[in-house]
KOLNUMAR-957620 format. One line per 4 residues: number of its first residue (from 1); for each residue x negated, y, z of C-alpha. Coordinates in steps of 0.2 Angstrom, whole numbers, always signed. Each point is the difference from the previous one (the first is absolute). Layout:
<pts>
NUM	X:Y:Z  ...;
</pts>
This chain:
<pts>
1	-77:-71:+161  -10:+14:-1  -11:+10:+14  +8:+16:-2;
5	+20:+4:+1  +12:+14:-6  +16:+2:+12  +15:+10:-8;
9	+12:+8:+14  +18:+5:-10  +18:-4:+8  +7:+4:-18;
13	-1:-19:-10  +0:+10:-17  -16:+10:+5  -8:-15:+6;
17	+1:-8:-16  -6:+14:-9  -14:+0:+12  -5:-17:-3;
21	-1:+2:-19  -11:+14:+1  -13:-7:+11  +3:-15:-10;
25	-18:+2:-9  -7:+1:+18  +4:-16:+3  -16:-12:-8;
29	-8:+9:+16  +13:+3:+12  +14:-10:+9  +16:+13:-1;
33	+9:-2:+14  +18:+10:+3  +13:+3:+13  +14:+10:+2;
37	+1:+2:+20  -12:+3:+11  +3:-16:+10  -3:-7:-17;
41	-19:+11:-3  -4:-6:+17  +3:-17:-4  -12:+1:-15;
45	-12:+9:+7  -2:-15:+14  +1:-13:-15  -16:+8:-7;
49	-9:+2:+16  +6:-19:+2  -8:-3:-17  -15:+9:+3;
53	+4:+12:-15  -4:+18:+3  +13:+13:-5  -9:+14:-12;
57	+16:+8:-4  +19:+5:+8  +11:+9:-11  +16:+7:+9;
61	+16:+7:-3  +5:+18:+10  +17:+6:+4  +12:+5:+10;
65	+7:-16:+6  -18:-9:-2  -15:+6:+9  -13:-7:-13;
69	-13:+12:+7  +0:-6:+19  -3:-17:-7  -17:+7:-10;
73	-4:+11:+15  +1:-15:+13  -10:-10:-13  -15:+9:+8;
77	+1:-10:+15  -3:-17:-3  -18:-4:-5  +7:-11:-13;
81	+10:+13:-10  -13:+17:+4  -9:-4:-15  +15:+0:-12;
85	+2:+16:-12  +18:+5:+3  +12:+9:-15  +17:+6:+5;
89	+13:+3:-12  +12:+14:+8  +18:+7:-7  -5:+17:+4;
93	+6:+0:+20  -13:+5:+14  -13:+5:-15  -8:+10:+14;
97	-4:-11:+11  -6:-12:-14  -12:+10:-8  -7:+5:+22;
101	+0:-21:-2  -11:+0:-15  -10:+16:+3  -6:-10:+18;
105	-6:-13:-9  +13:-12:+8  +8:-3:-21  -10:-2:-13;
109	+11:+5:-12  +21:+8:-3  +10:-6:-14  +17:+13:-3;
113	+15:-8:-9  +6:+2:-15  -18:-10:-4  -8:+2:-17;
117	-3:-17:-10  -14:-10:+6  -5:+13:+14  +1:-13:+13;
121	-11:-13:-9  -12:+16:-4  +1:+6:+19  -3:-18:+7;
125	-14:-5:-12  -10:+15:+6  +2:-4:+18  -3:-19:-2;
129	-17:+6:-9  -5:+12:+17  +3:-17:+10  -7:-10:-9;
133	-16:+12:-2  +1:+1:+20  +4:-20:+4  -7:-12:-12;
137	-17:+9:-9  -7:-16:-4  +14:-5:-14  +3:+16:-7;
141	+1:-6:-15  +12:-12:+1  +13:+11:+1  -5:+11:-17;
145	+15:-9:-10  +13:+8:+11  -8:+14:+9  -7:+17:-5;
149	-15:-8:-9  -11:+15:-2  -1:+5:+17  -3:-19:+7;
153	-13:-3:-17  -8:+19:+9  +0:-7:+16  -6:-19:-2;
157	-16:+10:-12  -5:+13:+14  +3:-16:+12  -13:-10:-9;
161	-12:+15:-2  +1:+5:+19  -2:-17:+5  -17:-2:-10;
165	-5:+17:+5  +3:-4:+19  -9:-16:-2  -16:+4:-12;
169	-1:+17:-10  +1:+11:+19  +1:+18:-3  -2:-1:-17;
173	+18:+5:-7  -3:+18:+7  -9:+1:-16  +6:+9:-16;
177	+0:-12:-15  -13:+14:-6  -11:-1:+13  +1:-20:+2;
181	-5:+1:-16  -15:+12:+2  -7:-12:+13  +1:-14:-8;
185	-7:+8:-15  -15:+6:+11  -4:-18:+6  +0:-7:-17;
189	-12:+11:-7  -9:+0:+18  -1:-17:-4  -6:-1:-18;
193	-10:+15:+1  -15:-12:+6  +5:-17:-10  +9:+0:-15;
197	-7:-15:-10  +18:-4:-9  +1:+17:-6  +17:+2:+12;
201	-1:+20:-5  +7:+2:-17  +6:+14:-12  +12:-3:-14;
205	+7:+10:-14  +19:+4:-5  +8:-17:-5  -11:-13:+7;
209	+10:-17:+4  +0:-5:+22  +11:-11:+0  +10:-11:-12;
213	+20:-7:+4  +1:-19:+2  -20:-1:+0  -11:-6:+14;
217	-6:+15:+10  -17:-2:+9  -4:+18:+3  +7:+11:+14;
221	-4:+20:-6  +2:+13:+11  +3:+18:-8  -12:+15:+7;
225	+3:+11:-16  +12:+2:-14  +17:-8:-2  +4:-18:-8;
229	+20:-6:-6  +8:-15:+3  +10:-10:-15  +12:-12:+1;
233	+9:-9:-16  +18:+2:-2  +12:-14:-6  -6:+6:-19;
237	-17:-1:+3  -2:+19:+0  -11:+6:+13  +5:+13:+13;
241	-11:+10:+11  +8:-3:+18  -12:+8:+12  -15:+13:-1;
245	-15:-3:+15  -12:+15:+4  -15:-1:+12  +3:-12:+16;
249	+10:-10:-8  -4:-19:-2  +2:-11:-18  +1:-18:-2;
253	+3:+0:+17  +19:-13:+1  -12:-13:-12  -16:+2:+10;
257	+8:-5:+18  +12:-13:-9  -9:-8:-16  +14:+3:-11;
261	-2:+6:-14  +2:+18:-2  +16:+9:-1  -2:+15:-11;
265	-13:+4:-11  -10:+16:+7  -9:+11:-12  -11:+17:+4;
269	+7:+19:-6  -14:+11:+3  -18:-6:+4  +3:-9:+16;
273	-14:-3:+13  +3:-19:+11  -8:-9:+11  +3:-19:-8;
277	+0:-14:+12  +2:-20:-3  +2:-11:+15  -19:-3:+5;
281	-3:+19:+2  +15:+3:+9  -2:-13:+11  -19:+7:+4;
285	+7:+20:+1  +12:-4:+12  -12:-11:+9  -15:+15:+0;
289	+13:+13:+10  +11:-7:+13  +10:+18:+0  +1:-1:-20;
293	+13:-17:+2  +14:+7:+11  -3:+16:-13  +2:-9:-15;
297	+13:-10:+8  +12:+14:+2  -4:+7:-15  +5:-18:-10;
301	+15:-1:+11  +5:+19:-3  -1:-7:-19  +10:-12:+0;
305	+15:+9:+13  +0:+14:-16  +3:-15:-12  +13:-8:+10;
309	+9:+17:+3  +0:+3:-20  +6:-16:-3  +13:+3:+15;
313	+5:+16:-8  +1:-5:-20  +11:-12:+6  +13:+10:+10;
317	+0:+12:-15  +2:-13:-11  +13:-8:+12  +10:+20:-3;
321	-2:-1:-15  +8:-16:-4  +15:+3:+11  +1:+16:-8;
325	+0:-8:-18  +13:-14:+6  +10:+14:+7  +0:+10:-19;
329	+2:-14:-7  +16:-6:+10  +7:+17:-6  -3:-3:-17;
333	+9:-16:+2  +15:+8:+9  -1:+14:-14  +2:-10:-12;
337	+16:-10:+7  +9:+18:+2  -6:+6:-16  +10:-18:-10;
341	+12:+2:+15  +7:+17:-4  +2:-5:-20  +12:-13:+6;
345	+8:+8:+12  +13:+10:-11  +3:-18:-11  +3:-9:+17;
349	+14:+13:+5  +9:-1:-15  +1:-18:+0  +4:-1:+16;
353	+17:+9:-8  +4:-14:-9  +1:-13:+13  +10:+13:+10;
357	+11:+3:-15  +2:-21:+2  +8:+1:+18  +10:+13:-3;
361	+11:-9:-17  -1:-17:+11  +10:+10:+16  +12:+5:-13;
365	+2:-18:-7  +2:-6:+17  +16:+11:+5  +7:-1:-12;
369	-1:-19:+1  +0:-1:+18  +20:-1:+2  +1:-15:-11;
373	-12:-8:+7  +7:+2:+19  +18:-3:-6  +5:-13:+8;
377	+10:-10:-15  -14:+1:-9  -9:-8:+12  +11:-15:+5;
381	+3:-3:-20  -19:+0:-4  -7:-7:+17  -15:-6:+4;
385	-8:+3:-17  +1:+16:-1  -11:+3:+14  -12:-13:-8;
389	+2:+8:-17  -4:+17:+12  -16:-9:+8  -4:-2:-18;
393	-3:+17:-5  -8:+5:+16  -15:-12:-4  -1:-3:-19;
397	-13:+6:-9  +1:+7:-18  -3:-15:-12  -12:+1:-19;
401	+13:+5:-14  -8:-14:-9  +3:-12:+18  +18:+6:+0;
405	+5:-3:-19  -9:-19:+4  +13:-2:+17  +15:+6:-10;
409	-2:-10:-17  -2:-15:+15  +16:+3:+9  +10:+4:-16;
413	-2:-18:-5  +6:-4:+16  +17:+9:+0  +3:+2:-18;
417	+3:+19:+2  -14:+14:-1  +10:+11:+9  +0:-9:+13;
421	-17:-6:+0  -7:+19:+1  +13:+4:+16  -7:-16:+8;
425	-20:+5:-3  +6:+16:+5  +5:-5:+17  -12:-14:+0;
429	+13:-14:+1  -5:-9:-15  -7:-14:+8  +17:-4:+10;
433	+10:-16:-8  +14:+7:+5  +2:+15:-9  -4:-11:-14;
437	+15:-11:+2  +11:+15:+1  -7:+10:-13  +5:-15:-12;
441	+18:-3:+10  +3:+18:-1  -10:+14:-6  +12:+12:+2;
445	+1:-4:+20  -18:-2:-1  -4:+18:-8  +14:+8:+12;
449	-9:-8:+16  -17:+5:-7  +6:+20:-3  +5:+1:+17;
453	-19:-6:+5  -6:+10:-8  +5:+15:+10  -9:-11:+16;
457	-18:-1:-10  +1:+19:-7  +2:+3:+19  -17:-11:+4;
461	-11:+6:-13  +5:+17:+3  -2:-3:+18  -21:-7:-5;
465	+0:+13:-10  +1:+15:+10  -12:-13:+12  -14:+1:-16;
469	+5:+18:-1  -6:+3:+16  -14:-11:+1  -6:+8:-15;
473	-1:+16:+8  -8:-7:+16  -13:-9:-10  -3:+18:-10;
477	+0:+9:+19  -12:-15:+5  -14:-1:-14  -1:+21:+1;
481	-3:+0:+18  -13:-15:-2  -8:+9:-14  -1:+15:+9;
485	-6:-9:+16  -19:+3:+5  -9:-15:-6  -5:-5:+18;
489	+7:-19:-1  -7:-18:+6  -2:-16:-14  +16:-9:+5;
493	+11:-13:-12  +7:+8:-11  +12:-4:-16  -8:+8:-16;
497	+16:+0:-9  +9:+10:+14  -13:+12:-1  -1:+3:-21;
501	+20:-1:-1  +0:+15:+16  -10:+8:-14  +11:-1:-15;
505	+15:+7:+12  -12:+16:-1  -1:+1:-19  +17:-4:-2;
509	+2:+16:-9  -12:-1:-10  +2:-16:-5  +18:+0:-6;
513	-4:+4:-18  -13:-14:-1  +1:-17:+3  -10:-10:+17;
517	+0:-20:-2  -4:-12:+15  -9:-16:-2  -2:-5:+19;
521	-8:-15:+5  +2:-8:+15  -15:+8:+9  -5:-1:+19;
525	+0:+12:+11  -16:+8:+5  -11:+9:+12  -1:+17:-9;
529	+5:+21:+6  +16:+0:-9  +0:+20:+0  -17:+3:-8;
533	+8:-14:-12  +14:+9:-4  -14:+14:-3  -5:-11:-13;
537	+17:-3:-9  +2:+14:-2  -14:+7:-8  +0:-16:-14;
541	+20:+4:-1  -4:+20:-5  -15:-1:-10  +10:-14:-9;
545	+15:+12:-2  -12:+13:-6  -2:-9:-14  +15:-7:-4;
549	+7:+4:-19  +18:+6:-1  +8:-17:+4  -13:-6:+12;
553	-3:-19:+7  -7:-3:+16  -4:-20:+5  -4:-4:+17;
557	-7:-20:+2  -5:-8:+16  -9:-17:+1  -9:-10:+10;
561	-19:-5:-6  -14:-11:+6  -15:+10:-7  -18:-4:+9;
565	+8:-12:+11  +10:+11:+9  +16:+4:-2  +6:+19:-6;
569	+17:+7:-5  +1:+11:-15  +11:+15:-4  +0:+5:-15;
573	+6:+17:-9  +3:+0:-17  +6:+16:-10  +2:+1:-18;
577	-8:+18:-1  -15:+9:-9  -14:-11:+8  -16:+4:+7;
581	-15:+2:-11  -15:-11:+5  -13:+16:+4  +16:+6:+11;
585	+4:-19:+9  -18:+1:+6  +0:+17:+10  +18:+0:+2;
589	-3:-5:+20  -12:+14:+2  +5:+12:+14  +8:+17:-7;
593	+3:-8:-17  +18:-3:-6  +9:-7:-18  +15:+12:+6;
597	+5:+12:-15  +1:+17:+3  +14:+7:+10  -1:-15:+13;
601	-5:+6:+14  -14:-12:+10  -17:+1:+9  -8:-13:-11;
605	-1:-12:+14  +13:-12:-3  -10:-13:-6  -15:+2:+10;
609	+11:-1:+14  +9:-15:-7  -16:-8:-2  -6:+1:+15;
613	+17:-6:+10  -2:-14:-8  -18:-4:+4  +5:+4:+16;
617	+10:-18:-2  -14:-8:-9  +8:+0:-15  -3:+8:-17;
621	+11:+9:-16  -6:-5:-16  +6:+8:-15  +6:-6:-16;
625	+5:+13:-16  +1:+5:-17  +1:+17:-8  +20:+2:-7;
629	+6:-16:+7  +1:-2:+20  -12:+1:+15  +2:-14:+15;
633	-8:+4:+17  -1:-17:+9  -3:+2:+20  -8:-16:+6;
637	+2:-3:+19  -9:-14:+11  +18:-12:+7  -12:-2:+16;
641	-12:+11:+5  -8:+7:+16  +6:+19:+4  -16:+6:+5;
645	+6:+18:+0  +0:+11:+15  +17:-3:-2  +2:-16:+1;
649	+14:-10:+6  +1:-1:+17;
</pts>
């Protein structure tokens, strides 16, 4: 349980919920506590004094049949609640009395619905940080994670310097930095003015070397004239100046308190006047002049609060700039998906007539059969295996040309007549002895009885297909809308072959003059983001298109591999196209480069993109080609793996 609690006041369930989620992020240092009656509020607030957990914030609900704003005003009069910032979220009713509520002082803050996205987490973080900069300044930063973190970072630092100031520096933060460091400057050479055996008073030309990064640093030098820059080494090795010092300012001065070794390497730009100081000297300065410690104290602390301010500031900005690269590169991404969307649009809506076309003969075949079928003659002559025979059709599926010759020379050896045998493959009796018997009794009875079946199984297959028809469709409607669809998914379990197939359905079109064989294996589901997937089929399906000749072959191989000791399935696309020249296969996953021919429209990030959804899964692709011959583009995917991602499943 946590010391502080948020209470959510709402009579609307829907409104409570949404509540709760956007406060969610709160919650690593706030209980969330909700009620939709006031009996209910008061019956939390008891269980938190009960719990000795003090109430930082009340959000509540204003309207005309619930008086959320009494319940905030009344807040003020028990000691246990008067510290809690209040937020009231109004439909619009009694705004002026409201806003007389707020301007008093007796709300803190007046939320008008419709609300914006995020607002209320927005609103509420800003008053949790006032409370918490009123109620518990000892552990301000404890709460930087979920709080406003500049202004508790701001706080906690002026804390920490007041604090030192109160207790030893007196009233010497009145003091300029400038003049702080005239005086300090003053006692120095005050001080070395009489004694200055070590030679502490130095001059150096332009480019003389202070300090060295990752060397010991003995010397403390403090600047009276001239400037000196600070270098730091990059990840390359290349140095880069990252701060220039004038006169006050002190060098060496993080190593010489600490010992460590130095952190940048500080080197002179003009001729540059210093008072140079190793620890023996120091220590006997600040001894000579009790007023010269508390100086220098200040001056060193001033220092190092300028240091931990740039750092603070470098890394908000680098922070921005981060979220702002993320955010461009999310609508490069999404760019990217529309721009391969929109070329498959027009090839998906024409297919889509085909299956249409598909349900529209099978209706016909159907009434015009229907009659028969429901006659009730027919039905007592062929009985109960007509509706079998029906049953059939309905659930069937389409058999190799090869399986079927294979069943029918079978079943002709059985009844002596290939007639017969087809009918009975047909109609998928030919494994019934019965029709056997007859068809060597009396084929003509047998054919006769078979005829009138048939009209039962044309009514079932047409019956499954205007079923596939219409799942066709649905499956085409489906992988559009889950292309399309922000890619804004958790890992979950997930069937690879579902996704490549949802795939093809959107290539149909472009497809239909080329030929696709499957090799599946039987593969394991796994923890993966099917849509970013599909983002990946997609690409390796166009590109391989691309490149198709004029009767293109596209195979698609799964498997199941043991590879390192651990186990990965492979999918595998192989197109009997141009190929990829080796200078092209090793920049081919560069950002803004593409192997599209001109007239294909796309932002050269396919692959790059591809490339990294799948490191996103810990896999790799791997890519195997020869110029004239094929290309294959093999995904590799980890069967169990951690989903460390942001998104991960819940």
């Amino acid at each position: 349980m946590n010391h502080f609690a948020v209470l959510c006041l709402d009579n609307n369930p829907i409104s409570i919920e949404q509540l709760r989620r956007e406060l969610a992020p709160l919650s690593a240092k706030f209980d969330l506590h909700t009620a939709d009656t006031i009996e209910d509020a008061q019956a939390a607030l008891e269980f938190c004094l009960e719990q000795k957990q003090t109430v930082a914030l009340v959000i509540a609900s204003h309207h005309e049949s619930f008086n959320g704003a009494d319940f905030l005003i009344q807040l003020d009069k028990n000691s246990h609640t008067r510290t809690a910032r209040k937020i009231l979220i109004s439909c619009g009713q009694d705004i002026q009395a409201i806003l007389s509520a707020v301007n008093d002082g007796r709300l803190d803050h007046c939320l008008t619905k419709p609300l914006q996205d995020n607002l209320v987490h927005q609103t509420a973080q800003k008053e949790l940080t006032t409370f918490i900069l009123n109620n518990d300044k000892d552990n301000l930063l404890a709460y930087s994670q979920v709080l406003d973190q500049h202004r508790l970072l701001r706080a906690h630092i002026e804390q920490k310097m007041r604090s030192y100031r109160e207790g030893f520096i007196t009233d010497h933060h009145s003091l300029s930095d400038q003049q702080l460091a005239e005086q300090v400057t003053s006692a120095l050479l005050d001080f070395f003015a009489d004694q200055d055996e070590t030679k502490a008073l130095r001059t150096y030309s332009p480019d003389h070397l202070l300090t060295k990064e990752g060397e010991e640093n003995q010397f403390l030098w403090f600047i009276t004239k001239g400037q000196v820059a600070l270098y730091k080494k990059d990840d390359i090795g290349r140095q880069r100046e990252v701060v220039r010092h004038s006169q006050g300012n002190i060098v060496g001065g993080m190593s010489f308190v600490t010992g460590e070794p130095s952190f940048s390497t500080a080197v002179t730009l003009s001729q540059t006047e210093v008072i140079k100081l190793d620890r023996e000297v120091f220590g006997k300065v600040m001894h000579s002049n009790m007023t010269l410690l508390p100086l220098f104290t200040n001056l060193l602390l001033r220092h190092f609060n300028r240091r931990l301010q740039r750092s603070i500031n470098t890394k908000l900005e680098l922070q921005k700039t981060l979220e702002s690269l993320e955010v461009a590169h999310q609508q490069l991404i999404e760019r990217e998906k529309m721009a391969m969307l929109g070329q498959l649009v027009s090839g998906v809506a024409h297919e889509l007539n085909n299956p249409i076309a598909a349900i529209l003969r099978g209706t016909d075949t159907l009434t015009s059969k229907m009659q028969h079928l429901v006659d009730v003659h027919s039905i007592e002559e062929i009985g109960l295996e007509g509706i079998n025979v029906l049953k059939q059709g309905l659930t069937q599926r389409p058999r190799s040309t090869a399986s079927e010759r294979t069943i029918i020379r079978d079943t002709e050896a059985l009844v002596n007549n290939r007639r017969i045998a087809k009918k009975l493959v047909k109609l998928g009796l030919e494994s019934q002895t019965s029709w056997h018997a007859m068809a060597q009794r009396n084929p003509e009875q047998a054919l006769q009885q078979l005829e009138k079946l048939e009209d039962y199984y044309l009514a079932g297959s047409t019956l499954r297909s205007i079923n596939v028809c219409a799942g066709r469709i649905a499956d085409m409607v489906k992988s559009l809308k889950g292309y399309a669809r922000p890619d804004d998914e958790r890992f979950h379990l997930s069937d690879i072959h579902e996704g490549i197939e949802d795939t093809l359905t959107i290539f149909e079109n472009k497809l239909k003059f080329h030929s696709v064989e499957r090799h599946y294996a039987d593969i394991p589901a796994i923890q993966c983001l099917p849509i970013a997937l599909q983002q990946v089929w997609t690409n390796l399906i166009s590109n391989a298109i691309d490149a198709f000749p004029q009767q293109g072959l596209l195979t698609i191989e799964t498997k199941q591999l043991n590879h390192d000791e651990q186990d990965w399935v492979v999918v595998s696309f192989t197109d009997n196209g141009s190929g990829i020249p080796v200078h092209v296969q090793q920049q081919m996953f560069d950002l803004n480069f593409t192997t599209k021919r001109e007239g294909n429209f796309g932002l050269g990030i396919g692959l790059s993109v591809c490339q990294q959804i799948i490191h996103q899964h810990g896999g790799r692709i791997e890519v195997e080609s020869e110029e004239n011959q094929y290309t294959s583009m093999s995904v590799w995917l980890p069967c169990h793996q951690l989903a460390i991602s942001p998104r991960s499943t819940e």
